[in-house]
C-alpha positions as CSV (number, residue, x, y, z in Angstrom):
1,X,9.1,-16.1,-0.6
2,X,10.0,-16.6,3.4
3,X,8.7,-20.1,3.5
4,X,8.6,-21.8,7.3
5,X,8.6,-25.4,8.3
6,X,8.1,-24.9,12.2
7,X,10.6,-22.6,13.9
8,X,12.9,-22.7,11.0
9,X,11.9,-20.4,8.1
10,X,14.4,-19.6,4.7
11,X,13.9,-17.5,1.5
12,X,13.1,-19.7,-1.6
13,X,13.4,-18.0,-5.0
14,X,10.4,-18.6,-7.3
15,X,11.8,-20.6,-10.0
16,X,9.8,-19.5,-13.1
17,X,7.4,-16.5,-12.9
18,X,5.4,-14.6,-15.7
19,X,4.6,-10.6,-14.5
20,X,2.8,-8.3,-16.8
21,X,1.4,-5.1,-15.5
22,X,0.9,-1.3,-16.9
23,X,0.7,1.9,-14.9
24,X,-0.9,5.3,-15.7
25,X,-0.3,8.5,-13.8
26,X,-2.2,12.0,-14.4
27,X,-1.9,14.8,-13.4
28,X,-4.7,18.0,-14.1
29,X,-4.9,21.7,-12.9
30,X,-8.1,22.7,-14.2
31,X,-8.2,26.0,-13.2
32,X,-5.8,28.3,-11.2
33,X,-5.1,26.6,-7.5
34,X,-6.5,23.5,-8.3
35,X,-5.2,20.0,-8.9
36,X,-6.3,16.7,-9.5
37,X,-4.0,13.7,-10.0
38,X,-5.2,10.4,-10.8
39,X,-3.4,7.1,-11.0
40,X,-3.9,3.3,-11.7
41,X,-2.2,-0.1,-11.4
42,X,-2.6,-3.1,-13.2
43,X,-1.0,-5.8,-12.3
44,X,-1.1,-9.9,-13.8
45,X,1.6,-12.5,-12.3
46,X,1.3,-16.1,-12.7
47,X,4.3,-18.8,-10.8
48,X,5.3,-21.3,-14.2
49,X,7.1,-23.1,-12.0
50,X,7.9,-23.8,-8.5
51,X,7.8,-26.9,-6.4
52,X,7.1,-24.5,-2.5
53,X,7.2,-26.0,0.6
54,X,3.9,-27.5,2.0
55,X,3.5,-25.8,5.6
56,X,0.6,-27.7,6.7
57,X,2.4,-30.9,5.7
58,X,6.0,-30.2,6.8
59,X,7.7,-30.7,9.9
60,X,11.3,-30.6,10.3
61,X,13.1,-32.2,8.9
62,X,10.9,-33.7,6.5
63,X,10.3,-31.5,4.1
64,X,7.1,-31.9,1.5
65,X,7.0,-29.9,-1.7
66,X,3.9,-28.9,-3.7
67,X,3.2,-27.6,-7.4
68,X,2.0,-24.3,-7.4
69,X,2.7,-23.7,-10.9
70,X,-0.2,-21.7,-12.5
71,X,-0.7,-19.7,-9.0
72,X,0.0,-15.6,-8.9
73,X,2.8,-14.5,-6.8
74,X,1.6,-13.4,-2.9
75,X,1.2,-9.7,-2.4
76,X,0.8,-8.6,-6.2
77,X,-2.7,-7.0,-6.1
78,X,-4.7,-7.3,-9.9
79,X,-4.9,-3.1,-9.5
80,X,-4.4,-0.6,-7.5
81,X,-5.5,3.3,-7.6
82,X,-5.4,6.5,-5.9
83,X,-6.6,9.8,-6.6
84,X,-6.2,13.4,-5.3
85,X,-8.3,16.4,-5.1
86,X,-6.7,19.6,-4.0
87,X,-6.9,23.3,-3.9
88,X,-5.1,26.2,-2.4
89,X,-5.8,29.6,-2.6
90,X,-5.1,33.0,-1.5
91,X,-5.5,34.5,2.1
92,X,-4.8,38.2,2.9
93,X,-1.7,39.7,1.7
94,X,1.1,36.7,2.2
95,X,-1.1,33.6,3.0
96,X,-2.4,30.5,1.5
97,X,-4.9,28.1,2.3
98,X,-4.9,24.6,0.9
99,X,-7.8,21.9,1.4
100,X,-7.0,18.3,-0.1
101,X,-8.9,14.4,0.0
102,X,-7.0,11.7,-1.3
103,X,-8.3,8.5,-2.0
104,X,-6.4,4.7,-2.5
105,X,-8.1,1.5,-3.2
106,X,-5.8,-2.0,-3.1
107,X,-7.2,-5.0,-5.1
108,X,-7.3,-8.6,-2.7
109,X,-4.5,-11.2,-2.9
110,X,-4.2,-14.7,-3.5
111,X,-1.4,-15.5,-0.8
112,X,0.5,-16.9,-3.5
113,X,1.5,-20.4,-2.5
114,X,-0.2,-19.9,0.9
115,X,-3.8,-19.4,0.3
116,X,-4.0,-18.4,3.8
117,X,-1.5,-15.6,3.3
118,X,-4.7,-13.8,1.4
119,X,-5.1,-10.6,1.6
120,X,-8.4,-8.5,1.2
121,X,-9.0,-5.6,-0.9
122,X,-8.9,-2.3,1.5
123,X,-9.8,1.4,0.5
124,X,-8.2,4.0,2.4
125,X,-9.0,7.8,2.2
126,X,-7.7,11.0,3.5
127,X,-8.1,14.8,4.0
128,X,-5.7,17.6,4.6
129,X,-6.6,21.2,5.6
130,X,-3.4,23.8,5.6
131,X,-2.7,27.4,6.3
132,X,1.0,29.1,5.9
133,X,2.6,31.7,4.2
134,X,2.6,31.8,0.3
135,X,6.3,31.7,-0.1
136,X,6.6,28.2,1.6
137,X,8.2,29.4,4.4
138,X,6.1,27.8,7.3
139,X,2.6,26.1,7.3
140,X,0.3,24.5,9.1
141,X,-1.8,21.2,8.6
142,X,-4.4,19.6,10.3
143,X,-5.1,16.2,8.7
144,X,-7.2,13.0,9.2
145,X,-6.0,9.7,7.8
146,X,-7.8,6.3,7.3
147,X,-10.9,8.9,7.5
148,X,-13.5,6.2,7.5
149,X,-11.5,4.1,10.0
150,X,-11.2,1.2,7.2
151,X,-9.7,-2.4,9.2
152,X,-7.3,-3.6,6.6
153,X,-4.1,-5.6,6.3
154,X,-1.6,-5.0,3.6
155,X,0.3,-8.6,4.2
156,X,0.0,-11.7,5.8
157,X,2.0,-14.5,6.2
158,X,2.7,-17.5,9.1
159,X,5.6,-16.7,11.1
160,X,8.4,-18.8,12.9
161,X,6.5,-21.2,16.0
162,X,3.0,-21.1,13.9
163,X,1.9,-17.6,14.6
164,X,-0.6,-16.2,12.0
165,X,1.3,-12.5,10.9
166,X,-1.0,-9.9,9.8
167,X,0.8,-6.2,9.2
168,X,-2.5,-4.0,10.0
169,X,-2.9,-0.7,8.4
170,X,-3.0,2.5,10.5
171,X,-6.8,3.1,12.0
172,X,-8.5,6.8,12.0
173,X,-6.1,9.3,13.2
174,X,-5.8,12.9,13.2
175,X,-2.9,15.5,14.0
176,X,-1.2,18.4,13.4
177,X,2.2,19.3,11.6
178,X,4.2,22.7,11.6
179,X,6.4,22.9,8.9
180,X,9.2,25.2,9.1
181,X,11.9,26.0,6.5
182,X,15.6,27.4,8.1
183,X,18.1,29.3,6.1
184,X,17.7,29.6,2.3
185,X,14.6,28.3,1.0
C-alpha cells in the first residue's frame, strides 16, 4: 500500500494477509453465429496483521501507527462479473455483420486501511455493431461504451500535499474503428 504522511508518501508491505477467491469463465454458442460468454469473481481478503500508518494523525516526522488487523485489503472487490451477448451473421456473398452488448458489474470496496479510499460498486455496459468482410480482412465497428453514462471510480486514494485521488472511469462515448489486416492474414 502507497501510504502518505503529508508530502512524503512510501510503499509499505502488508505484513500478514489471508486471500481466498474462485473464478468461473463460460463460454456458449447456442446456435450457429451466436455466442454468449459469462464470467464471475469471487473474491475474500482479510489483513491478519499490519500495524499502517495513521494519515489523519501523522505529520512528519512523527509517525502514528494503527491496527488494521481483521480489515480486507483496498481495491479487492467481494465479486465481480461480466457477460457478453453476440452474434454475427452472413451478408451477401463475402460479408458479415456482427451485433454485440457486454455487460460488467464491480462489487464496492472497503479502502483497506483508509476507509476513505472506498470505492463504490459501478456497472458498466457496452454495445458493438460491425460490418466487414467474412475472411477478416477489413471491418468496420461503430460502438458505444459506458452506454448508460454510469459515474464510477475504480480507485481512490489521498495523494502527496492532501489531495483526494479518484481515477474516474470513462463516461458515454461513441466511435468508429476500421480494422485493416496487411500482408498475410
Amino acid at each position: 500500500a502507497v501510504t502518505f504522511v503529508g508530502n512524503i508518501s512510501g510503499l509499505a508491505n502488508v505484513d500478514k494477509s489471508e486471500i481466498m477467491g474462485a473464478e468461473v469463465d463460460v463460454q456458449w454458442a447456442p446456435a450457429d453465429g451466436w455466442m454468449v460468454q459469462l464470467g464471475v469473481a469471487l473474491l475474500d481478503t482479510e489483513i491478519k496483521e499490519w500495524m499502517a500508518i495513521d494519515r489523519d494523525l501523522s505529520a512528519w516526522p512523527t509517525i502514528v501507527r494503527k491496527d488494521v488487523s481483521g480489515g480486507e485489503l483496498a481495491m479487492s472487490p467481494h465479486m465481480q462479473f461480466n457477460g457478453q451477448i453476440a452474434r454475427q451473421w452472413a451478408v451477401g456473398d463475402s460479408k458479415v455483420m456482427d451485433l454485440a452488448v457486454d455487460y460488467s458489474y464491480t462489487d464496492s470496496t472497503t479502502g483497506g486501511s483508509q476507509p476513505s479510499d472506498a470505492t463504490e460498486a459501478y456497472h458498466v455496459a457496452n454495445l458493438r455493431f460491425g460490418y466487414g468482410s467474412d475472411d477478416g480482412q477489413w471491418r468496420v465497428l461503430l460502438w458505444g461504451r459506458n452506454i448508460t453514462d454510469e459515474y464510477y471510480y475504480p480507485a481512490a486514494y489521498l495523494g502527496g500535499n492532501g489531495p483526494w485521488i479518484r481515477a474516474n472511469g470513462m463516461p458515454r462515448t461513441w466511435g468508429v474503428s476500421l480494422d485493416y489486416k496487411i500482408g498475410a492474414y
